[in-house]
N, C-alpha and C positions, 0 to 999 in steps of 0.2 A: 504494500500500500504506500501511498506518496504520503511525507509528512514534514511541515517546515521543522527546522531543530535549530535549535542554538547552537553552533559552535566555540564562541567565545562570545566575552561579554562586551555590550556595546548598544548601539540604536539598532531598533530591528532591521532597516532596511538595511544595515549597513553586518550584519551577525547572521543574518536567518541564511540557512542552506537546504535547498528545499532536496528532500532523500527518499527513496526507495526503502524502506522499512519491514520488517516483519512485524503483522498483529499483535500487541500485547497479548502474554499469557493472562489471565484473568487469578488473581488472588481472592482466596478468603474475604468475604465481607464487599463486593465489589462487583461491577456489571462493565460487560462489554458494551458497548455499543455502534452502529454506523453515525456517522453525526451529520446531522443534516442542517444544521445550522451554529454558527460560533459566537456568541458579542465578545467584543472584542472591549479588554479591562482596562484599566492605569496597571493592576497590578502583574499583567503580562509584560507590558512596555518595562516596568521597576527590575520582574526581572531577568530580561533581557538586559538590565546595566548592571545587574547583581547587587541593586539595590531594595529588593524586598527582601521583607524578616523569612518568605521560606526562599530556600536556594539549594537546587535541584543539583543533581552532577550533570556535567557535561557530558554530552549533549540531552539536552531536551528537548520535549514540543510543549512549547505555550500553549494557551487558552484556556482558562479557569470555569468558563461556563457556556454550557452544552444544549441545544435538542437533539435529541439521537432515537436513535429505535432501537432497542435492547437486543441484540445478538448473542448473548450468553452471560448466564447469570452461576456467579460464583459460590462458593460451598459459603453456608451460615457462619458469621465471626460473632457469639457470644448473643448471638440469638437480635444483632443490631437492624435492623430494619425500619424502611420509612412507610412499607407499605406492602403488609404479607399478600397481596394475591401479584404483585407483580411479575408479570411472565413476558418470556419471548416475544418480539412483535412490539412490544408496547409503547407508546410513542413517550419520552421522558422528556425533561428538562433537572438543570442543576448545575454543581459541581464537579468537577474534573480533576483526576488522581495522578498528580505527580510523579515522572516526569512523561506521562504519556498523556498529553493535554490535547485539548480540542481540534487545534489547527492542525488536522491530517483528516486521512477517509474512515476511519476508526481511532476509539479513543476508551479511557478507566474512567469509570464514576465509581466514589464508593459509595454504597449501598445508604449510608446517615445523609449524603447530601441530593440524593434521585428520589424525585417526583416527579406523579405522572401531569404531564403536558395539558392545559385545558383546551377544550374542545375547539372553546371561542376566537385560540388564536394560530395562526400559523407560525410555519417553523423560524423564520426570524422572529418574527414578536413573542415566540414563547421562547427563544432561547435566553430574550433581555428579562424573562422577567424574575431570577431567584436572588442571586446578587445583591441589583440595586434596589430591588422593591423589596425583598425580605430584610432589608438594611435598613431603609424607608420604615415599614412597617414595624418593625421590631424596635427600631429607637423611637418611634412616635407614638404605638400604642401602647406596647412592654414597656419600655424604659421610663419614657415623660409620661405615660396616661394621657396623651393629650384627651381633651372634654369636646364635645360639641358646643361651639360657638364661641371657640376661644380664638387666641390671634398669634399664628406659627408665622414666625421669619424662615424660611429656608436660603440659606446660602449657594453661591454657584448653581442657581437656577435653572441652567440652561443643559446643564450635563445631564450622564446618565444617571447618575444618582439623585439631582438636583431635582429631574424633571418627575421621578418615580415619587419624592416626597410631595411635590406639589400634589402629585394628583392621592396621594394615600391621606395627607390631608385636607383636601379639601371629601375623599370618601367619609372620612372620619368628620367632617362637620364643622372644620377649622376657617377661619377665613386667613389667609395664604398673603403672606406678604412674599414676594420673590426677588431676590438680590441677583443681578447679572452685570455682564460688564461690555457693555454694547447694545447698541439697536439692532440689532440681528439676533443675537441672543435674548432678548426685551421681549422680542414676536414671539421665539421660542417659548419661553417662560409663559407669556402670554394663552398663548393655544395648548399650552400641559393644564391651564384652570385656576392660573393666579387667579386672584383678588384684587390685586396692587403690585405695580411689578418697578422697581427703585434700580437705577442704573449707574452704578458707582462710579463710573467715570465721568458720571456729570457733573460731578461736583461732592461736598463736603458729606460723607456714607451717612454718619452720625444725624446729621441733619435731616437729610433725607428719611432714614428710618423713623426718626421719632415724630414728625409729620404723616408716617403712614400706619402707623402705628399708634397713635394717638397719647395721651394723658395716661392714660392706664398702663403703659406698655405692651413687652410680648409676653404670652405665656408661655411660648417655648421658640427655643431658635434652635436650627437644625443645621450643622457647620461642619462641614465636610473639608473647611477650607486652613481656618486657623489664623495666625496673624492678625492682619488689621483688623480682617472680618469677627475674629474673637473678640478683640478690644472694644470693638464698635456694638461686639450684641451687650457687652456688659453694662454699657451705658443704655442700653434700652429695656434689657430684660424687666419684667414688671416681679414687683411683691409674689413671691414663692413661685414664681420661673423657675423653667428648666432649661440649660443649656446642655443639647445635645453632641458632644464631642465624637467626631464620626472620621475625621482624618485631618491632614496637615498638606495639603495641594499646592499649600502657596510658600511650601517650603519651611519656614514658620514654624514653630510650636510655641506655643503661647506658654507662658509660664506665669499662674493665673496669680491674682492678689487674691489670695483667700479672707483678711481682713475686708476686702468692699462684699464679697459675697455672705460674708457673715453680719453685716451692717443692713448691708440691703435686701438679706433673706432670699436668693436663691438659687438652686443647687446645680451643681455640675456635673453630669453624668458622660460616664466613658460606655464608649456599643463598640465593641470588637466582634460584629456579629457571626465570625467562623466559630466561635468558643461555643456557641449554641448546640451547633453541629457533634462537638465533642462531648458538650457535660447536660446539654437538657436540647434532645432533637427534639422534643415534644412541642419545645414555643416553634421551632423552623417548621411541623407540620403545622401545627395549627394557623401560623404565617401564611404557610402555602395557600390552606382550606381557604383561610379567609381572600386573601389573591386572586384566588380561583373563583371564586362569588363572585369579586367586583370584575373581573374581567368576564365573566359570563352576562355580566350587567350594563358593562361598555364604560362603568365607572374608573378602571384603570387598563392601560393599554401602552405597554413600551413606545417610548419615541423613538423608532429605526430612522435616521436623517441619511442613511447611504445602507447601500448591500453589494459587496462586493466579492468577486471571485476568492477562491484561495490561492490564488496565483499573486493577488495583490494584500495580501495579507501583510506582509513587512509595511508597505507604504503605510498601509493606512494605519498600523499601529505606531509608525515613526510620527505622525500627524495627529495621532490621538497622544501622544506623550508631550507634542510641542503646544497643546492647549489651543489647536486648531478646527477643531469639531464642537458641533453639539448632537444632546441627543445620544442616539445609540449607533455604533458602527458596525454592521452585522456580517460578517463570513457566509456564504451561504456554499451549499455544495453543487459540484455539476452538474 
């Protein structure tokens, strides 16, 4: 089977060597699959520079998250499972097992992070959807509790993460403040079901938030970004907000003043949402279920902005790493 691999570490377009492979043996606890479609991550681009926390031996194949049709399912590991009747045939979505990742014609899932595909959506928009909407999802209803009728900041608006929280909060009953950075991304943020959509390069972030946001403040800001964008929700977060910590994009890590959060009452919560998968699959099922509803509903739907061969899979994740996309960039197969 063909499959891009990393040979050394670097930009993808500049690292990926696209190879003639043999199928993954299938382990304990784990599913083969054909993959019929790729989104394509930040944390594939990361580590193709050998700058994520996992790192794979040389060579590998990227892509973290999958729809595939299950082609052979592996002997029980400790009885882990996302869903006992799943069989042969079956059309999945999820995560992808190290280092035999998505970008090729077969590919590993292990069995805690595969579920089944909803009906509502095809193979690129259900490949976007476990990642960043169980990310979404799980920092906004698990984490913060967000309420109905409360008022979410989400930050970097316009990405694949961005765009999956705007619409998980506005499913949840939020009114949707969305932070981008451009009029192109504006539209984006826009058409995912902002409320109010604030464009940080128009001027002063601070200001702008708390005009859209009102007297009250936020009840919860959702910051995938870090940096300025952290410093900025602190000055808006309202009386017992929750600021959700979801990553560091802008390079940034904020090193919080725990003094003003204790003055101004409220909290800060870290979502490392792969740990779920490890120590309680049960919140990532029931993530799923609920996912599965709203997309059967038309309430949530991955933003795919491009779908592109596997032949062009390095560019476009060279281009998804320089902060030049929005949206979702989807692999799709021959």
């Amino acid at each position: 089977m063909q499959a891009w691999q990393v040979t050394s570490l670097g930009e993808p377009s500049d690292v990926f060597v696209l190879a003639d492979v043999p199928p993954p043996q299938v382990p304990p606890g784990h599913v083969r699959v054909r993959v019929l479609a790729t989104a394509l991550n930040f944390p594939d681009v990361l580590m193709a520079r050998g700058h994520y926390q996992v790192r794979p031996e040389l060579p590998f194949t990227p892509g973290v998250e999958v729809c595939g049709e299950v082609l052979e399912i592996g002997a029980s590991a400790g009885g882990v499972t996302t869903d006992p009747h799943l069989r042969v045939g079956d059309r999945v979505v999820g995560t992808t097992a190290m280092p035999h990742g998505g970008l090729a014609q077969e590919c590993l899932m292990p069995i805690a992070g595969t579920f089944r595909a909803p009906d509502s959506l095809d193979h690129a928009h259900a490949s976007a959807l476990t990642i960043a909407y169980q990310t979404a999802h799980v920092g906004l209803a698990h984490r913060a509790a967000l309420q109905h009728g409360e008022t979410l900041v989400v930050h970097a608006a316009a990405g694949g993460v961005g765009t999956a929280a705007v619409q998980v909060g506005k499913a949840l009953g939020a009114r949707v403040v969305a932070v981008v950075g451009g009029r192109a991304k504006a539209d984006v943020a826009a058409a995912a079901g902002a409320d109010v959509v604030v464009d940080r390069s128009a001027g002063d972030l601070v200001t702008a938030l708390e005009d859209a946001v009102g007297r009250s403040g936020a009840d919860v800001v959702f910051d995938p970004v870090g940096g300025a964008s952290y410093d900025a929700s602190t000055k808006v977060v309202a009386f017992e907000g929750r600021i959700v910590v979801v990553g560091f994009t802008s390079g940034t890590i904020p090193a919080p003043a725990l003094g003003h959060a204790l003055v101004k009452n409220y909290s800060i919560l870290g979502l490392h949402w792969g740990l779920y998968l490890q120590r309680d699959p049960a919140v990532a099922r029931q993530s799923h279920e609920a996912l599965t509803a709203w997309a059967d509903e038309g309430l949530v739907r991955p933003v795919v902005s491009e779908q592109v061969p596997l032949a062009q899979a390095p560019t476009a994740l060279t281009r998804l790493g320089a902060g030049q996309t929005t949206g979702r960039l989807v692999v799709t197969a021959a």
